[in-house]
C-alpha distance (Angstrom), angle and dihedral (degrees) to the residues before:
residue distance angle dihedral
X1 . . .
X2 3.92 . .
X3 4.10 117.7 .
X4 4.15 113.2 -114.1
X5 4.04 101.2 -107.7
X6 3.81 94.3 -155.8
X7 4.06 123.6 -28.2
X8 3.77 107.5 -62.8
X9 3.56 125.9 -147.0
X10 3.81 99.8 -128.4
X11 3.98 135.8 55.2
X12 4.15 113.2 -73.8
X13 3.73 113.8 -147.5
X14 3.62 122.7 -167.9
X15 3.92 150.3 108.0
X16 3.69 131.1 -61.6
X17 4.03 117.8 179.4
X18 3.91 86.3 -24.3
X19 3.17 91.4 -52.5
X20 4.42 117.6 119.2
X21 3.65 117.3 -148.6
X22 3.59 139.1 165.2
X23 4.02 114.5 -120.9
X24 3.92 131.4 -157.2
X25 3.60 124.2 -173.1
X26 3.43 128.3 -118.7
X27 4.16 121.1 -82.3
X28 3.53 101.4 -123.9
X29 4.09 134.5 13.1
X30 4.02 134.6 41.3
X31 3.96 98.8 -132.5
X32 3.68 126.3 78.2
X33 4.08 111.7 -56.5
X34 4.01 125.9 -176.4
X35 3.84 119.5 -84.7
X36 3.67 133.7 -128.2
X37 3.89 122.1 -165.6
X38 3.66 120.2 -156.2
X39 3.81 135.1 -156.1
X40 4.27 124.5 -158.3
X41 3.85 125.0 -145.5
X42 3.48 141.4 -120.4
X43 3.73 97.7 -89.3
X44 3.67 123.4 37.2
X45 3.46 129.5 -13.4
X46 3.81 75.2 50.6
X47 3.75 100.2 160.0
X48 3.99 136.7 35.6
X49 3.83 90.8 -94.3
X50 3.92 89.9 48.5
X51 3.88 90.3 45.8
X52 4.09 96.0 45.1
X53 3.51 90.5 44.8
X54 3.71 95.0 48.1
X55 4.19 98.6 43.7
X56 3.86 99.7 13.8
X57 3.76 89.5 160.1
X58 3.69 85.9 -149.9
X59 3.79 101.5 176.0
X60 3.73 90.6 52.7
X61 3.91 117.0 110.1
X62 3.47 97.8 -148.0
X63 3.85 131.2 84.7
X64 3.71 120.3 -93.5
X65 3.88 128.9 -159.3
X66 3.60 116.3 -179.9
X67 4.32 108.2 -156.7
X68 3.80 124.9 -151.8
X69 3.39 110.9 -121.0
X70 4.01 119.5 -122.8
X71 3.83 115.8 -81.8
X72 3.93 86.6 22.7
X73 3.59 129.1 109.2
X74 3.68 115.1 -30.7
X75 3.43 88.7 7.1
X76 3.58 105.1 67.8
X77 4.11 120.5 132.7
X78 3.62 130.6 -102.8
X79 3.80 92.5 -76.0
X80 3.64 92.1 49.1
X81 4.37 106.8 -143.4
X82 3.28 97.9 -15.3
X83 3.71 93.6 62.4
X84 3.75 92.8 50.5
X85 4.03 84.8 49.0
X86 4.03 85.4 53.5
X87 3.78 91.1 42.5
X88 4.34 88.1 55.3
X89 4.16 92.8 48.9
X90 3.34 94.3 45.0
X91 4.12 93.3 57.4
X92 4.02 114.5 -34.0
X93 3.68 86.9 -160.9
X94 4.12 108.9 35.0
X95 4.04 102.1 29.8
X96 4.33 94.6 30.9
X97 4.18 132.5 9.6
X98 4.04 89.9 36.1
X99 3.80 97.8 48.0
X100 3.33 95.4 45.4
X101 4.32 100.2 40.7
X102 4.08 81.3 53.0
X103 3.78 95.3 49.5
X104 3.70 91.9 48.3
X105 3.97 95.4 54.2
X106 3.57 91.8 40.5
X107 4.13 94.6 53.0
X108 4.22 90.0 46.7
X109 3.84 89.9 86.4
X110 4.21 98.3 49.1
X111 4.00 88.2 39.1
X112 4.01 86.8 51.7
X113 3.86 90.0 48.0
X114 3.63 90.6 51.6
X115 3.55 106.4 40.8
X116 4.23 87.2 48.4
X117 4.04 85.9 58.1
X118 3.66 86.8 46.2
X119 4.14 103.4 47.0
X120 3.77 142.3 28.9
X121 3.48 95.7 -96.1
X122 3.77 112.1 139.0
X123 4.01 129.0 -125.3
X124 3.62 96.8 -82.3
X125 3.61 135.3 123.7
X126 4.01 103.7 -88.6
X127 3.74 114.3 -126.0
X128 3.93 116.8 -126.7
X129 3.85 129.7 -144.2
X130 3.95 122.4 -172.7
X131 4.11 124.2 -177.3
X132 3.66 109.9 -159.6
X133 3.83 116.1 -40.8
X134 3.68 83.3 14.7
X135 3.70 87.8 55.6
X136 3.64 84.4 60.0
X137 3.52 96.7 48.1
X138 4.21 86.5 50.9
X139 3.70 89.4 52.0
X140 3.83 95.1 46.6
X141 4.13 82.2 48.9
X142 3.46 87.9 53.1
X143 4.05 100.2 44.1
X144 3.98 92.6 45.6
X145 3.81 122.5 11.0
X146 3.55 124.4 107.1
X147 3.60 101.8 -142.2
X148 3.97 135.3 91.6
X149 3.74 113.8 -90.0
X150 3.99 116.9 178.2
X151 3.42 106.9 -154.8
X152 3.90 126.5 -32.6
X153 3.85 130.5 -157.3
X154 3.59 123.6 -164.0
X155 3.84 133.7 -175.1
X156 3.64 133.5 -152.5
X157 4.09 87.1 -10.0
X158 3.95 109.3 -171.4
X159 3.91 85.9 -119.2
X160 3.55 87.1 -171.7
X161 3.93 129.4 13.4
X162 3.69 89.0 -138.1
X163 3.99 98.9 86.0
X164 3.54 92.9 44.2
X165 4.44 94.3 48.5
X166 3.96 76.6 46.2
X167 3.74 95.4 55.6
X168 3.96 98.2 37.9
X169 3.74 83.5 56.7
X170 3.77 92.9 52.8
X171 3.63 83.9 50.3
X172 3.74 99.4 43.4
X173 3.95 94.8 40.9
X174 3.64 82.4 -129.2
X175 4.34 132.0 105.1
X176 3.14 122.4 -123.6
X177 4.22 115.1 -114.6
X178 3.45 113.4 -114.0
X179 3.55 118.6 -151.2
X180 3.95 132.8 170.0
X181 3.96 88.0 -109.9
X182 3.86 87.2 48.4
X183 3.65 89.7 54.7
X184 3.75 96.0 49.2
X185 3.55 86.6 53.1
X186 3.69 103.2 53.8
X187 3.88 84.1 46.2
X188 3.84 89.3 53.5
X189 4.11 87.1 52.8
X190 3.94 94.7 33.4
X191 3.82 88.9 110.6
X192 4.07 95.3 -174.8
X193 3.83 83.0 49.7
X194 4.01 91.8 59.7
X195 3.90 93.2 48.9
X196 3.61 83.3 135.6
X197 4.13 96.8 56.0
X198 3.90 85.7 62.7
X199 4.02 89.9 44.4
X200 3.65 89.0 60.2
X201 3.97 97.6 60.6
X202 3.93 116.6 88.7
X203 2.86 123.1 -128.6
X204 4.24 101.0 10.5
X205 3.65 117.0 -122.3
X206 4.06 101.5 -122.9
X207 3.83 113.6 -92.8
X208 3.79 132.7 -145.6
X209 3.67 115.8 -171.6
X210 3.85 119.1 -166.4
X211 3.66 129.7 -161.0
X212 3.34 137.9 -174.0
X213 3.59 117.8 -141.0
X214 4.00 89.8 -152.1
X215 3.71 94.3 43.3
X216 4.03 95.9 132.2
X217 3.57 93.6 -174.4
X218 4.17 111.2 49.3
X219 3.86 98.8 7.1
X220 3.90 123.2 -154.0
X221 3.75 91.6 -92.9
X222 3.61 91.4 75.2
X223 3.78 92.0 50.4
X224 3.84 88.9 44.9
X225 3.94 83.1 51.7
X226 3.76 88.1 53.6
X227 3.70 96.4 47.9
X228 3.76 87.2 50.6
X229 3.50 95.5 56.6
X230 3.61 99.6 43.1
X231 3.94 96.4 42.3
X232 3.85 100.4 85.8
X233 3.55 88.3 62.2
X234 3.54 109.2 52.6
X235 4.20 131.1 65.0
X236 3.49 118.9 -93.3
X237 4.13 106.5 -89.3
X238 3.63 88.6 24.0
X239 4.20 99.1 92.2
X240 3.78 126.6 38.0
X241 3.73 138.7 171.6
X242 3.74 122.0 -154.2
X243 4.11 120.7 179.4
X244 4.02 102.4 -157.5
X245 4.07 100.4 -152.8
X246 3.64 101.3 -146.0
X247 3.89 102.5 44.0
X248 3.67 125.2 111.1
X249 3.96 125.9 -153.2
X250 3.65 78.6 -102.8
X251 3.31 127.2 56.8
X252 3.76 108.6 -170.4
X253 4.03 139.5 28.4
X254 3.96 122.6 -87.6
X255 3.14 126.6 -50.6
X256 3.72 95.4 29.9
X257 3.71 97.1 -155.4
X258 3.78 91.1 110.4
X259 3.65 121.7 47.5
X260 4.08 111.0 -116.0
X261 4.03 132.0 -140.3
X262 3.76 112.4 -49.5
X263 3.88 103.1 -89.5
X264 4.08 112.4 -160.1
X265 3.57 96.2 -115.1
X266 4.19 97.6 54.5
X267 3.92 86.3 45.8
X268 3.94 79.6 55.1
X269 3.43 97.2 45.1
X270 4.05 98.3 51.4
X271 3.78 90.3 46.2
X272 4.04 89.6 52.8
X273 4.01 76.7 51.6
X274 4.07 97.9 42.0
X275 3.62 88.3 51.3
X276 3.91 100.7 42.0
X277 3.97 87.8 54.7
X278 3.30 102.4 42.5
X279 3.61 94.3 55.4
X280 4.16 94.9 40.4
X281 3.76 102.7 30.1
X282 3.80 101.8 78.1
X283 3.53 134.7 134.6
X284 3.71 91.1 -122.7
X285 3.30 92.1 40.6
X286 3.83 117.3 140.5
X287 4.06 108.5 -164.9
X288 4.06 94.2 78.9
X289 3.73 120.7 152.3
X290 3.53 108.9 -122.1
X291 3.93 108.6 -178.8
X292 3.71 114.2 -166.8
């Protein structure tokens, strides 16, 4: 990965720990500004240029760097799609969404430490955004890593794998195979189910939580449920639902490597996000997630 001379004026892409991502520089100021790292979903935005076009977060003054997700994009396995399409009939949950959603958390902290050698971005806690299955991974960040986070937004998270292993098998016309290690791990990624995970953290990283109020598959009640359960543990200000009427669970036309035409309820959804961060991702800002 090459260093940043200076703050460019276009998108950077590149590698960080393995991982590719798309960069764009912050909106205002030539010295060292906060970062924010950004994962796609399943369904479109499904790549960093999808994601950055989609929630560019353009007025923000910090740097973001959107991160392909594993089995996506230049990171596809020996077998290329149709591998990942074997992966999903053999078990969605066990053999594809959970290995990947774990993967992704897990990489955020080595992709931080090697974009911060890369950019100007100063010595704060990075904020973290996560669209879908990279809403899950954020959340699964957020109930289990060890690392400072310092503030984290997420929109249409899969809160819980069961709606979408529900909907694929509407779409399929086949049901999903339960199995007692199937079960453990939709409990493990049952975020409203590990309300207490979250409680355990001092002092909570701030949390945005999008909805879309035409999101067929998860539907804002089970983000409302989430917010419920994690609200008695965090400080007033620091934890906020929004449902966005007009957005879908996805947020762009097939394929979803490209971002599409601005729809009203992505503009929506990246000024919930633009807003959130610039009022919780400060350098002097207090409500840092500090995991021991």
């Amino acid at each position: 990965m090459a260093a940043a001379d200076g703050v460019p004026a276009r998108p950077i892409t590149g590698t960080a720990a393995g991982i590719p991502y798309l960069a764009l520089p912050p909106a205002l100021g030539d010295g060292p500004a906060p970062m924010v790292v950004a994962l796609h979903a399943f369904e479109p935005p499904r790549s960093e240029a999808a994601l950055a076009g989609t929630l560019p977060m353009a007025s923000l003054p910090a740097w973001r760097f959107y991160l392909g997700l594993p089995m996506f994009g230049a990171r596809l396995p020996e077998g290329g799609v149709a591998e990942v399409n074997r992966l999903g009939r053999s078990d969605y949950l066990l053999d594809l969404y959970g290995p990947v959603v774990e993967q992704a958390a897990a990489e955020i902290p080595r992709a931080v430490d090697d974009l911060r050698a890369a950019y100007p971005v100063r010595d704060t806690p990075p904020g973290l955004v996560g669209v879908g299955a990279g809403g899950a991974a954020v959340l699964l960040a957020l109930a289990e890593s060890t690392r400072p986070i310092g503030a984290a937004g997420v929109v249409n998270p899969v809160v819980t794998p069961v709606p979408v292993l529900a909907a694929r098998a509407r779409r399929l016309g086949v049901d999903y195979a339960w199995s007692d290690t199937a079960r453990e791990a939709a409990a493990w990624l049952d975020f409203t189910g590990r309300a207490a995970d979250f409680a355990a953290r001092r002092p909570q990283a701030p949390l945005l939580i999008a909805s879309g109020g035409e999101d067929e598959v998860m539907g804002p009640e089970r983000c409302r449920a989430l917010h419920d359960a994690l609200a008695p543990h965090y400080p007033p200000g620091a934890l906020r639902h929004v449902e966005i009427p007009d957005l879908a669970h996805t947020m762009g036309p097939e394929p979803g490597l490209e971002p599409g035409p601005p729809a009203p309820g992505n503009v929506l959804a990246d000024r919930a996000l633009t807003e959130w961060f610039h009022r919780h991702l400060r350098a002097d800002a207090e409500a840092t997630l500090r995991l021991s």
